[in-house]
N, C-alpha and C positions, 0 to 999 in steps of 0.2 A: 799317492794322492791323499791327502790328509783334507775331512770333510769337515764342515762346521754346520748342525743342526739350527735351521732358526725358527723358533718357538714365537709368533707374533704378526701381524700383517703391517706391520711398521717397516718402511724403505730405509735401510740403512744407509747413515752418512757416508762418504768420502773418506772421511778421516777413520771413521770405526773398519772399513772395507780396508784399509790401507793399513791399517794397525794387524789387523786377521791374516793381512799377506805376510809380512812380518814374523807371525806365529806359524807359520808354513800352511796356512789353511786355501787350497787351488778349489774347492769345488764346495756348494749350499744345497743343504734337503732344505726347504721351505715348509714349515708345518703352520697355517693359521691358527689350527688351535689344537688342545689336546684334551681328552676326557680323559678323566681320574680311572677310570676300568682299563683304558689301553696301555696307561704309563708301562707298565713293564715290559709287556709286549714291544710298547715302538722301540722302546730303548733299546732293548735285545736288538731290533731289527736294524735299527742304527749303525750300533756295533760292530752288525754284519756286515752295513754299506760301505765301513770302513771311517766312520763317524769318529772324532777326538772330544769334540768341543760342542756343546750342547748352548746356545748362546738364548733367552730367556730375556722378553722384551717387557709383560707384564703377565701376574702372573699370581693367583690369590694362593697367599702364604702355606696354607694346606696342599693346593699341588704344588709348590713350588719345593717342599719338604718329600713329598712321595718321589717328584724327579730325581732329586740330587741323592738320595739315598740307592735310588736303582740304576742313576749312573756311574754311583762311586763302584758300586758292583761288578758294573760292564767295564769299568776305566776310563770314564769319559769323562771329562773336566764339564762343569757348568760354570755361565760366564755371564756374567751382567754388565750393561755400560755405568761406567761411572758419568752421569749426567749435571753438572753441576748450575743451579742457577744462577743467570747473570743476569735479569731484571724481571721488575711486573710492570707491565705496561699496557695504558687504557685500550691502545685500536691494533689492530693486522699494521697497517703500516708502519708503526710503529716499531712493533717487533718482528717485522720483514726489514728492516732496516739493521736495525742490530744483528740481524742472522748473514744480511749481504758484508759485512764486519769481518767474520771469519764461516763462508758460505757450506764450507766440508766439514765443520765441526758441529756448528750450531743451527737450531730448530726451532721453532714454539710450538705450546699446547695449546688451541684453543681452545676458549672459553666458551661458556654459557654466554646467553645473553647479558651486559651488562658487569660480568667481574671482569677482575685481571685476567690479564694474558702473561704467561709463564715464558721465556727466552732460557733455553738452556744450551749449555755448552757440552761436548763429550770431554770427557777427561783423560779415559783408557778404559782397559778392559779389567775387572776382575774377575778373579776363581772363587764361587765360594768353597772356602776351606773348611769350613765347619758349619751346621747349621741344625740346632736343637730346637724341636716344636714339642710344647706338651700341652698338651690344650685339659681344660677341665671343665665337666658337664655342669649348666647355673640351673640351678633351678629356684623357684618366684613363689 
């Protein structure tokens, strides 16, 4: 049984659930969120559940660098949807319209009061292969 971690409280497409069968993935840990002190810890435990695939919905670029460095560790691939925009549009109906277009692949972001609304499409899955963070202290 090959697991896929999901890092996010966002319900995954059709078409992204379809692609993970694909990559031999039968069974989901569900994690809504993660703190930066547990990253090692869960990963490890992961691992143990028998974990491949670390899938990463949103995710501020500082843990996102702490994960993938402790899963390259453990052996676990990390994996983000490639999401590609396909319009901005003023209302929901709108872009509930273009989503019933292709209803397993595509989604919208809603908006604040008043902007755009974002339609996007999945594309596939990537691995990140590499990912170098170095941050440097400003001071004013």
């Amino acid at each position: 049984m090959v697991k896929a971690v999901v890092i996010g409280r966002h319900r995954m497409l059709s078409k992204q659930l379809e692609d993970l069968r694909r990559l031999g993935v039968d069974g989901f840990i569900q994690v809504p969120i993660i703190e930066e002190e547990s990253i090692a810890d869960s990963v490890e435990e992961w691992a143990r559940q028998g974990a491949r695939y670390i899938i990463v919905q949103a995710l501020p670029v500082n843990l996102l660098h702490k994960l993938y460095l402790e899963a390259s560790r453990q052996g676990l691939d990390v994996l983000i949807a490639r999401m590609d925009s396909i319009a901005l549009v003023k209302s929901e109906e709108e872009a509930e319209n273009l989503v019933k277009e292709n209803p397993g692949a595509r989604t919208f972001l809603r908006a604040k009061s008043g902007e755009a609304i974002r339609v996007v499409e999945f594309r596939g899955w990537e691995k990140i292969k590499q990912l170098h963070l170095e941050l440097e202290p400003m001071t004013g």
